[in-house]
N, C-alpha and C positions, 0 to 999 in steps of 0.2 A: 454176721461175721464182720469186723470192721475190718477198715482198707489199709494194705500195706503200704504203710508211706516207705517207710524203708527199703522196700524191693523195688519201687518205683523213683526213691532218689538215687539210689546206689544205681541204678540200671542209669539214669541220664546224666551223671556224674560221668561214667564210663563212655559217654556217647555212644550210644546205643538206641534205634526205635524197638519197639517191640515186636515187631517184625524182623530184627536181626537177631535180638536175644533168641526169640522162636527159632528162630532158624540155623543158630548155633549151638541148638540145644535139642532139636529133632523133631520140637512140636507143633501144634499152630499156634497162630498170635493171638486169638482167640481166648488160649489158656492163660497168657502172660496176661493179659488181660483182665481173666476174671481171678489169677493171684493177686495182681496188684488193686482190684478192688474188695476183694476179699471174697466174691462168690464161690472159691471155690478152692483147695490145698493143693500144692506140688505135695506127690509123693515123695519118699527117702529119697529115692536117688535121682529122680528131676531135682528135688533141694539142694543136693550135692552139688551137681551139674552147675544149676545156677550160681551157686557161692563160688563154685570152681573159676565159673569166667568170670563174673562179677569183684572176683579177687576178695572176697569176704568170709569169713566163717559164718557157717551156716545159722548160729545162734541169734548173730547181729542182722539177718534176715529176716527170719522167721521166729515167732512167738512161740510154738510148738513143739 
């Protein structure tokens, strides 16, 4: 799976570590982590969530 640059600019853009995004979003940092290197998918509505704070639509996110 390649890595999400975009979930990973958009998140430090907003000043955010991935430890706040995690944590403003319910999960561990662990996950924002392997989204943003691409190990692994936010489901629908983690994606949501994320676009939600990240002030993004979810398309300019995620490839999916």
């Amino acid at each position: 799976m390649p890595k999400n640059i975009r979930l990973r600019t958009s998140r430090v853009l907003r000043g955010l570590t991935q430890l706040e995004l995690a944590d403003l979003i319910g999960i561990r940092e662990i996950e924002i982590s392997r989204y943003e290197t691409g190990r692994a998918k936010p489901d629908p509505e983690t994606k949501r969530r994320i676009a939600e704070i990240l002030e993004k639509p979810t398309y300019e996110l995620f490839n999916d």
